[in-house]
C-alpha positions in Angstrom: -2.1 12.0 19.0 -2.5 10.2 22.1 -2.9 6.0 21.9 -6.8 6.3 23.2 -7.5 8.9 20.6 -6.4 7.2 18.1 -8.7 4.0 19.5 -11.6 6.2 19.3 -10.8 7.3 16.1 -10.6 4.0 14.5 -13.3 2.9 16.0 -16.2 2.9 12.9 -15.5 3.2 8.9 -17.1 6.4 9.3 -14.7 7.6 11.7 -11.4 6.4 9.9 -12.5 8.0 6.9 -13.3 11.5 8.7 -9.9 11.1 10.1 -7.7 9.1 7.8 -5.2 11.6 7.3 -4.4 11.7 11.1 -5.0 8.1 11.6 -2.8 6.6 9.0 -0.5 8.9 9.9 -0.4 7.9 13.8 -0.9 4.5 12.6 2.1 4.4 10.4 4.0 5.8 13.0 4.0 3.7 15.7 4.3 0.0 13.9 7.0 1.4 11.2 9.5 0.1 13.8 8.0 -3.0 14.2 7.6 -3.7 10.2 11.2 -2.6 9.4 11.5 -5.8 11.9 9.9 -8.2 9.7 9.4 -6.6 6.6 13.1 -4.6 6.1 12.3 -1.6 3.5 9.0 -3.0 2.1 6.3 -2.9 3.7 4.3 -5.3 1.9 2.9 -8.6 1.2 3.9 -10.9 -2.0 2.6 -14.0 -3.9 5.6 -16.8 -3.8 6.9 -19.5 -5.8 8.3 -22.7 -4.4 11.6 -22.0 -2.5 11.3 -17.9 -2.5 12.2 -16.2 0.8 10.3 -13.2 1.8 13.0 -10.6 0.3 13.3 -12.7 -3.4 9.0 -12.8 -3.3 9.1 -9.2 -2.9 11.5 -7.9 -5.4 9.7 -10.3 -8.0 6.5 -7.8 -7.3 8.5 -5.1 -7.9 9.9 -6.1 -10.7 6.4 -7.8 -12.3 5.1 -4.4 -11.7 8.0 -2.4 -13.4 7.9 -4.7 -15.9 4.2 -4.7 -16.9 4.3 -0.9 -16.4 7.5 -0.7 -19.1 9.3 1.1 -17.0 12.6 2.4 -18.2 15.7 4.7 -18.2 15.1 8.2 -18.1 11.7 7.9 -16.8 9.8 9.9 -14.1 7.9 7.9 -12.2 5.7 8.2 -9.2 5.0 5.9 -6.1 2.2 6.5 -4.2 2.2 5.5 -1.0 5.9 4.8 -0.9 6.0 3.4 2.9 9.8 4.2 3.8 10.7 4.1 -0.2 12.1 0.2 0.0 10.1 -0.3 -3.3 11.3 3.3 -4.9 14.8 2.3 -4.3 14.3 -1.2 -5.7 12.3 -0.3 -9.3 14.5 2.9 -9.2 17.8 0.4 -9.2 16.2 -2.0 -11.8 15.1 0.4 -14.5 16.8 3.4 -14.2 14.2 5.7 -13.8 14.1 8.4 -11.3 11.4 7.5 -8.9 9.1 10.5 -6.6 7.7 8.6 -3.6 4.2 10.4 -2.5 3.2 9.2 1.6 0.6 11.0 4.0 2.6 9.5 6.9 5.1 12.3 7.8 6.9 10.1 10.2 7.8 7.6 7.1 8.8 10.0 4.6 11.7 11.4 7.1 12.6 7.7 7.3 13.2 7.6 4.0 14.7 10.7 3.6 16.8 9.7 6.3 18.3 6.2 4.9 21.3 8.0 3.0 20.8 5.8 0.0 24.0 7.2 -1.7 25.1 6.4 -5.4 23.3 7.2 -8.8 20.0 5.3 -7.2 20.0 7.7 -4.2 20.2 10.5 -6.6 17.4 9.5 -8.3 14.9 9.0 -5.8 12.2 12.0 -4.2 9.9 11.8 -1.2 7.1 14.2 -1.1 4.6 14.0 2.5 1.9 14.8 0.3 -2.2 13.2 -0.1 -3.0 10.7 -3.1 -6.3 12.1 -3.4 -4.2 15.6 -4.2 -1.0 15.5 -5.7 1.1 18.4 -6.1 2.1 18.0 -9.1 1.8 19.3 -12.7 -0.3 18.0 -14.7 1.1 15.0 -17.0 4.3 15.6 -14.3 5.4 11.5 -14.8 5.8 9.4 -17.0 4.1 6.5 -14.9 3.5 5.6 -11.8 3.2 2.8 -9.4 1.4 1.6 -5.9 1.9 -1.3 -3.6 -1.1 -2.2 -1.0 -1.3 1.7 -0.4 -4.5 3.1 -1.8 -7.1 0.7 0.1 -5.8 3.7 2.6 -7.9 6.3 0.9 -11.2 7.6 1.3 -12.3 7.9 -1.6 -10.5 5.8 -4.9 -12.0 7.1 -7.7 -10.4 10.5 -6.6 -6.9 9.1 -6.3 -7.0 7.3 -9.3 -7.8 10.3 -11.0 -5.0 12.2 -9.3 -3.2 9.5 -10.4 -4.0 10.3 -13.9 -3.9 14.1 -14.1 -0.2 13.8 -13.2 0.3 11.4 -16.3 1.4 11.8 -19.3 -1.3 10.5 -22.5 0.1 6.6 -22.4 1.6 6.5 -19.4 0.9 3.0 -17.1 -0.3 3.2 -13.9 0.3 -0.4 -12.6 -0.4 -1.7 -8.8 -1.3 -4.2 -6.3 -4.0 -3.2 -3.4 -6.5 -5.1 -1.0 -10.1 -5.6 -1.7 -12.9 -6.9 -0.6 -15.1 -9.6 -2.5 -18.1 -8.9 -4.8 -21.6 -8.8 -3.6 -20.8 -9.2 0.2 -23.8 -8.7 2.6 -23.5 -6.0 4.8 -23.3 -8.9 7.4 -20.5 -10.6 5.6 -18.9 -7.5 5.5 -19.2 -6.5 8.8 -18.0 -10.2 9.8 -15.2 -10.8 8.0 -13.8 -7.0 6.0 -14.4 -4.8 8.7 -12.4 -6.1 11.8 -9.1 -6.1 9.4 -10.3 -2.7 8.3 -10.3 -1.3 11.9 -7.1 -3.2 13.0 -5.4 -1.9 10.0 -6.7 1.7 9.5 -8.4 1.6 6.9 -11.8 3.5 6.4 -13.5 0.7 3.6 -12.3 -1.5 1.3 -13.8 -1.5 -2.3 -15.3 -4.6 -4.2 -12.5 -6.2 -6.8 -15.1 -6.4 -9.4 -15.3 -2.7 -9.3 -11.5 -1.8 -9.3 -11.8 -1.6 -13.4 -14.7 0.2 -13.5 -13.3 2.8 -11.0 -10.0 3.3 -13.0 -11.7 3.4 -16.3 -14.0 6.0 -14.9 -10.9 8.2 -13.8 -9.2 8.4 -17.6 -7.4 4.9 -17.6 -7.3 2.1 -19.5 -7.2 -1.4 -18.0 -4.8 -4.0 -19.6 -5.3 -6.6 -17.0 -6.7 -7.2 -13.8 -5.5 -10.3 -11.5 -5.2 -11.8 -8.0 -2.1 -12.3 -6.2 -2.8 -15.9 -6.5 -2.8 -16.1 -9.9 0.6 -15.4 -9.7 1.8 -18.0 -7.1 1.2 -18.7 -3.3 -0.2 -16.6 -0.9 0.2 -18.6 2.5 3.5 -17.9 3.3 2.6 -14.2 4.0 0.8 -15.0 7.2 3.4 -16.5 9.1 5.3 -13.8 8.4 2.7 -11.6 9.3 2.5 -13.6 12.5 6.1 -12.6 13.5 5.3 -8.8 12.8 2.0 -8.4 15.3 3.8 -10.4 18.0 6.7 -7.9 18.0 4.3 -5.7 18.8 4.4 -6.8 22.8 8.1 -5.9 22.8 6.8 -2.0 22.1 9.0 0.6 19.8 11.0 1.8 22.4 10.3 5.7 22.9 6.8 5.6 22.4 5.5 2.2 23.3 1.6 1.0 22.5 -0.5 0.7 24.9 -1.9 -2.4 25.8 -5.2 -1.8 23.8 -3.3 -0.9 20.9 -1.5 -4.3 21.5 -4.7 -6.2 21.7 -5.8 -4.3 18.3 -2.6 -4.8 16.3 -2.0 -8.5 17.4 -5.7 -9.2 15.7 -4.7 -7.6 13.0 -3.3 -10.5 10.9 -5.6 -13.0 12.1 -8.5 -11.2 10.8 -6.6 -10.4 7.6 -5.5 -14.0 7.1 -8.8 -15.5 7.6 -10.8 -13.1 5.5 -8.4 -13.7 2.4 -9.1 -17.5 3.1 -12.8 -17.6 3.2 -12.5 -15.1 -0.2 -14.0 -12.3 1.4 -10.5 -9.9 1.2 -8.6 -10.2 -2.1 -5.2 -9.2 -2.9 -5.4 -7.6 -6.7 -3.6 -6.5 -8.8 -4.1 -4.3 -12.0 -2.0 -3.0 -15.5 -3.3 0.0 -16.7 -2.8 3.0 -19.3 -3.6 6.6 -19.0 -5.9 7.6 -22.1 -5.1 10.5 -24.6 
């Protein structure tokens, strides 16, 4: 896909969700280079406690979420939306469980196949290109699964959360962190604040964080918790660091360098996140929940 269709195809909600699988795709495949920069193997934000660096914040996600899901030894587990499998690796490392890492971005899933992660970890770890809102897999496959800031991607939620749970077993936790938009927001508001970091993110629409437990109940789960990132600790320092990834993008990714439109859209990209997750119209959520039966 060529960098002025993939402008177009951004361009409206209705148009990312038409062609989400070919824009996150596209999308994913021009800044990976450019997060790798920043963000090493994880592509994503984290809450922080006083003194934490960017690697130590994100590994105490990871490790929050294997924890909560009771991750352990011996289990199958699936991560969807794996990114380039930084995460995988990680919760594969700390519990011992052999971790299958589900990503529509072709381009990222060869990255991670790619990273010769040797060892008993590297043995334990699967990437599948494959869509969360159809898994190919068995049905009660896992034993639980997992997703970091990767299914505000899809089109439609309450179909991947129930993909999600047909491929667990009766028990199993399905535990994750994702972006959201605030309750109630005027289609104004929404248009004002949610939609620019939609577009400069590719993502079709965000859903409210009041709903999330309604949507995974409806899909066969049942919700432990539900929380914000800053209930946990601070959010701020994510936005410098966000800084540093959208101006890397005027140094290009070598062979297949943005254009300057896509330079414009990805360098608003964290301002319009930041300042919607200030004025409370984006939230960073997490949840803890347990497949039924």
């Amino acid at each position: 896909m060529q960098n002025t269709e993939y402008l177009e195809l951004v361009e409206t909600s209705g148009d990312r969700e038409k062609n989400y699988a070919r824009v996150v795709d596209r999308y994913y495949e021009l800044v990976t280079p450019m997060c790798r920069d920043v963000w090493s193997d994880s592509f994503h934000l984290a809450w922080f406690t006083e003194g934490q660096q960017l690697p130590e914040a994100q590994s105490a996600l990871q490790r929050w979420l294997a924890d909560r899901g009771g991750f352990a030894a011996g289990d199958a587990l699936l991560d969807v939306g794996c990114g380039i499998g930084g995460p995988a690796a990680a919760i594969a490392e700390y519990t011992g469980a052999d971790v299958t890492g589900v990503n529509i971005c072709g381009h990222q899933v060869r990255v991670a196949r790619a990273m010769n992660r040797t060892g008993d970890v590297g043995r334990r770890l699967t990437f599948v290109e494959a869509d969360a809102m159809a898994l190919p897999f068995a049905p009660a496959a896992f034993d639980g699964a997992f997703s970091i800031e990767a299914l505000c991607y899809t089109p439609d939620k309450d179909r991947a959360y129930a993909e999600v749970a047909k491929v667990l077993k009766g028990g199993g936790a399905f535990v994750g962190v994702d972006w959201f938009c605030a309750d109630d927001l005027s289609d104004a508001d929404y248009e004002r604040w949610v939609e620019p970091m939609c577009r400069a993110f590719a993502i079709p629409r965000l859903i409210p964080f009041g709903a999330v437990e309604g949507h995974l109940e409806a899909a066969g789960f049942e919700v432990e918790s539900v929380s914000r990132y800053s209930d946990h600790g601070d959010i701020e320092p994510n936005w410098r660091l966000c800084a540093a990834n959208s101006a890397s993008a005027a140094g290009g990714n070598g062979s297949d360098t943005p254009t300057e439109s896509f330079e414009t859209l990805l360098q608003a990209s964290v301002p319009a996140l930041r300042d919607a997750c200030r004025e409370g119209k984006v939230i960073m959520g997490c949840w803890v929940a347990h497949r039924r039966g």
